[in-house]
N, C-alpha and C positions, 0 to 999 in steps of 0.2 A: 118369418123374421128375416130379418136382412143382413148381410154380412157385411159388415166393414172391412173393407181391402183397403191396403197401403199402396200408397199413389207411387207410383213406377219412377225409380231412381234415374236420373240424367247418368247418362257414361261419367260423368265429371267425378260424380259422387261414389259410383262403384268403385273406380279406378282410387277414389281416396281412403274407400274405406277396405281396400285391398292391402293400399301399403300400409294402413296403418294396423293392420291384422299381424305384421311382419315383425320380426324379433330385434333383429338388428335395427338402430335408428339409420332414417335414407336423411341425407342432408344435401341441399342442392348451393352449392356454393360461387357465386358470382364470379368476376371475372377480376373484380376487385377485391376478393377473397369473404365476403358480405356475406351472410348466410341469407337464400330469397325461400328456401323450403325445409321445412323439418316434421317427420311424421310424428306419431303419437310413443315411439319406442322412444324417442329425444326425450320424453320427459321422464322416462321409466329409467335411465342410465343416468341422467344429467341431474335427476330434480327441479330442475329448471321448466318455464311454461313455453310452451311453442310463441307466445304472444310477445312474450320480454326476450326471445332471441332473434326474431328476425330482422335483419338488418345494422347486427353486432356482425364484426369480423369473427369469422369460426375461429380464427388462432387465440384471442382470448380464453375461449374454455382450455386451449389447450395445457399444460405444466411447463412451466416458464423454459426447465433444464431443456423441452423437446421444440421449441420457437423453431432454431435454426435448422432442425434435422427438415419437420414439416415442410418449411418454407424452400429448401434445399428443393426438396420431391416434386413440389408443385412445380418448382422452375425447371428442374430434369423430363419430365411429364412433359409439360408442355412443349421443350424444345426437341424433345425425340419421337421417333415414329410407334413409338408403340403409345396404348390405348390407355392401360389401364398400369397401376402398381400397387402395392401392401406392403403396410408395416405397421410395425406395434408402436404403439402412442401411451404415452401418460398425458389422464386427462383431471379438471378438478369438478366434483359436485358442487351443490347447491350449498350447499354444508363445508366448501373446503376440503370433503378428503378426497385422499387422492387415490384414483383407480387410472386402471390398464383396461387398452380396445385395442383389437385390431383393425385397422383403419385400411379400407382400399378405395382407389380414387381412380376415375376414369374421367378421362375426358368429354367436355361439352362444346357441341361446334356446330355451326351456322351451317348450312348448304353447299354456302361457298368456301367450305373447310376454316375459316375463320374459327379461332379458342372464343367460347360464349362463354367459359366456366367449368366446373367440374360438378358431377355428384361423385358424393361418397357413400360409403354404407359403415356403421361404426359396431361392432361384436364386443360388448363387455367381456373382459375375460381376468376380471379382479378375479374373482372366485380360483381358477387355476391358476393365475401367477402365483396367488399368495399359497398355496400349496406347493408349484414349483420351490418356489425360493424359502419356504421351509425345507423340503428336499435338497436343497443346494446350502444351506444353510448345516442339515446333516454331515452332507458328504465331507464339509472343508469342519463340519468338529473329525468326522473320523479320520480325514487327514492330519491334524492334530497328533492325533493316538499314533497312526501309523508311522508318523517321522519320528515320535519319541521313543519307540521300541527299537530305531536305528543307532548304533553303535555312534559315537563322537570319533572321530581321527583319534590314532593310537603311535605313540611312538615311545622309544624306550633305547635303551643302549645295543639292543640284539637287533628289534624291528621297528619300522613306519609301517604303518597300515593309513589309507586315507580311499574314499569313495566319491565318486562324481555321480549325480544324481539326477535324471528331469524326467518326471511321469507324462504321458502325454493326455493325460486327462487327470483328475482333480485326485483322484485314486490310483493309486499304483498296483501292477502286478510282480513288483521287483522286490526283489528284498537280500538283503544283505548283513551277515552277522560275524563278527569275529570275536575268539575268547581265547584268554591266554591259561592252557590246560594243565602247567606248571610252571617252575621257571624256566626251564627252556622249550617247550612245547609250547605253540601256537594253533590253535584250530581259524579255519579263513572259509566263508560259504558264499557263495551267489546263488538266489537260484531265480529262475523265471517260471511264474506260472502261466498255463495256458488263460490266452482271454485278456480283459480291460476290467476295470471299475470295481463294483463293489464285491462282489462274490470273489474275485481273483488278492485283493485286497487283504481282505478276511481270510483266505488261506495263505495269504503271507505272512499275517500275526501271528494264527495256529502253530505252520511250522517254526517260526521263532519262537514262540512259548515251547513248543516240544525240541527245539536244538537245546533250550536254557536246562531240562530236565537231561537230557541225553551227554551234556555236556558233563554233567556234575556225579551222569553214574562211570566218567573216563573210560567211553566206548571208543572201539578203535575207529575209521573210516569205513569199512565193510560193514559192520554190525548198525552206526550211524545210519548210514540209507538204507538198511533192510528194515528199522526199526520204524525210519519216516515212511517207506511204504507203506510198512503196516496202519502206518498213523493213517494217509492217504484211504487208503482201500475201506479204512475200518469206518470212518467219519462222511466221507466222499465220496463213495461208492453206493450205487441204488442197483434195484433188480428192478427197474421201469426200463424198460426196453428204449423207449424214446426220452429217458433223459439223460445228461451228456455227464460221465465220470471224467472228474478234474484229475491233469496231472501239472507234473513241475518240472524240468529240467536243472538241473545244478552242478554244480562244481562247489565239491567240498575237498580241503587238502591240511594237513597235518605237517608242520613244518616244525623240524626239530634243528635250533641251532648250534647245540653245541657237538651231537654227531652230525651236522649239517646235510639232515637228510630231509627227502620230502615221499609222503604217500598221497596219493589223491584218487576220488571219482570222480570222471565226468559223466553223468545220466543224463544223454542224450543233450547236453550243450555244447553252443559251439566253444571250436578249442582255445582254451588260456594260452599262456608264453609264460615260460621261464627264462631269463636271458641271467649267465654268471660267464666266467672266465673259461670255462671249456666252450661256451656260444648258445646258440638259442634252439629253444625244444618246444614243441606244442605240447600243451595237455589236450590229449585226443577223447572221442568218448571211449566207455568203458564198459558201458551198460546202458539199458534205454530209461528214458523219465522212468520220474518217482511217482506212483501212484495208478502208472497205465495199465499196468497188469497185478492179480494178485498173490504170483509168486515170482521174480524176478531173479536172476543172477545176478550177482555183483563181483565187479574183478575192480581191485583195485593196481594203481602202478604206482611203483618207490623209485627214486634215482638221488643221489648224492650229486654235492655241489658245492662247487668251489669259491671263494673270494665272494666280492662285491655282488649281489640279485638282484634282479628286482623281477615280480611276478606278477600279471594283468590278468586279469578273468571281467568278461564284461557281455551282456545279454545281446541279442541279436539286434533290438533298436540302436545299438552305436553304429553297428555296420549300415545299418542302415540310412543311418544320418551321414557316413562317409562319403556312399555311391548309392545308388538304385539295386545294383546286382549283387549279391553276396560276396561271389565270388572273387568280382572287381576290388572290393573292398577288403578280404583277407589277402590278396595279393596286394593292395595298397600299402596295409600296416604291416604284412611282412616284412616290405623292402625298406618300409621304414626303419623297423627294428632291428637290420641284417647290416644297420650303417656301422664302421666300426667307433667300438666305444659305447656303443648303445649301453650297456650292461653298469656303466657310471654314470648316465644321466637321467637319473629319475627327475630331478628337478626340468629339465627337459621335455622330458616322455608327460610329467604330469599336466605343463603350463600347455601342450598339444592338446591334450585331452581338452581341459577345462575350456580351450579355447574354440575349440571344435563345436562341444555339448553347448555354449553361451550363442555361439552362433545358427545353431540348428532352433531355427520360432517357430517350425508347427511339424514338430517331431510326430511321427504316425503310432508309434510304438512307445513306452515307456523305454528309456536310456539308463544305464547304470554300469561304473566302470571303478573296480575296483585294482588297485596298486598300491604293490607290497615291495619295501624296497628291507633289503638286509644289509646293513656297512660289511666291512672284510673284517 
């Protein structure tokens, strides 16, 4: 009995039935921008039949909003020495909806270095966008949440309390709470957690859900951060060797005006000012982060104060939008602060600030700058 064999494929045929084996659709795009080749993945992303698109301009499929960007590339491509570029495309199907590719394009050229065209290769990537931007879609509801648990500006006949704010990413590691603990008693906190995004976030609510509690059983400043450790250590804390125990830095301070006195901790942040009529002081640290270890000392410092204050406590991202160097930058705003009169111009010290933070557009760190001004 006789075998029937299959008559032996031309190179032409191999080589087509190569790319059309390939995930990504291959599109070979003229020099007129005309589409002259599209494998078999074009119709598996597009809907569309290889037969009805060739010799349509490829920018049609494109999504109208992405015309100018596409067209931009082509002309960038061609006029510069390199080969090849990528970028993310919205495209439309057969159907009208609209999906996401990643699109890269290299150049096509004659012998004689002459542009004959481009091929592209197009990766649907609908499926992960639309997960991404549900994920981004999250993150800006728990931003939401997280700015609404921030304090509004506070002012009264004794105090002004006001905060400058810029996360450098969608999520904040900063957080900031002020309560008024009677009538003349103020509690004021910054703290900064280690890290960016969601997890650092999330334990910026925690510890203001547990300040809201700790506030209302009238703890003093020492018992205050021994009790946020405990909170830290108890929630935050694993016995996995390789996983990283969150802490938080802060400055918490208790300002009483009618004995005009102040007590504060600083847990391993950098140092606040107080500037009144005797001149200006650091609030230095006192003790290290909250949450680094699980039995810490805490020391707190009291000093009294005279006439007109005003008090700044603000996270390492300000310094760092000042200069590059830390350093640089607490000797910057010292000497700003050492001008005399400093101690009367909050409205001053504040429009600096705000002016500062508005012009800093791609802050590395979350920014936050709190100022507390006392009248005489």
């Amino acid at each position: 009995m006789e075998t029937l064999q299959e008559e032996p494929k031309s190179a032409l045929e191999e080589y087509l039935e190569i790319l059309d084996s390939v995930s990504e659709a291959i599109i070979h795009i003229d020099w007129d921008g005309t589409i002259k080749f599209l494998n078999k993945a074009w119709e598996v992303h597009t809907g569309y039949s290889i037969k009805e698109c060739i010799g349509i301009p490829f920018i049609h499929f494109i999504h109208p909003a992405d015309h100018a960007e596409i067209l931009k590339s082509l002309y960038t491509l061609h006029a510069s020495t390199e080969h090849q570029t990528n970028f993310e495309i919205r495209f439309l199907d057969k159907d009208f909806k609209l999906r996401w590719a990643k699109l890269t394009l290299c150049k096509k050229v004659y012998s004689n270095g002459a542009l004959s065209g481009f091929i592209a290769t197009m990766l649907d990537r609908t499926e992960q966008k639309m997960i991404e931007m549900e994920k981004t879609n999250d993150l800006y509801m728990a931003r939401r949440v997280q700015l609404s648990i921030l304090p509004p500006p506070h002012e009264d006949e004794r105090m002004s309390i006001i905060a400058y704010h810029k996360p450098s990413e969608i999520l904040s590691g900063d957080m900031y709470c002020w309560f008024k603990m009677d009538e003349h008693t103020y509690g004021i906190m910054l703290i900064d957690v280690m890290g960016h995004g969601v997890s650092s976030s999330l334990i910026c609510m925690s510890v203001g859900a547990a300040m809201r509690d700790l506030v209302a059983r009238q703890l003093n400043v020492v018992d205050t951060m021994q009790e946020l450790n405990r909170h830290m250590v108890e929630f935050y804390h694993t016995s996995d060797d390789d996983a990283i125990n969150h802490y938080f830095t802060a400055i918490y301070a208790l300002v009483n005006t009618e004995n005009q006195t102040v007590e504060y901790v600083n847990a391993g942040h950098n140092p606040g000012f107080w500037m009144d009529e005797t001149g200006l002081r650091l609030l230095d640290s006192t003790t290290c982060p909250i949450g680094l270890f699980t039995d810490i000392p805490i020391e707190k410092k009291s000093f009294s104060y005279e006439g007109h204050a005003i008090m700044g406590l603000c996270t390492d991202g300000f310094y760092d939008a000042m200069a590059e160097d830390c350093e640089e930058a607490e000797e910057q705003m010292l000497a700003y602060l050492q001008r005399p009169g400093m101690n009367r111009n909050g409205k001053v010290i504040k429009q600096t600030v705000a002016n500062l933070i508005d012009n800093c557009k791609d802050n590395r760190d979350d920014i936050t700058v709190v100022i507390v001004e006392l009248p005489d």
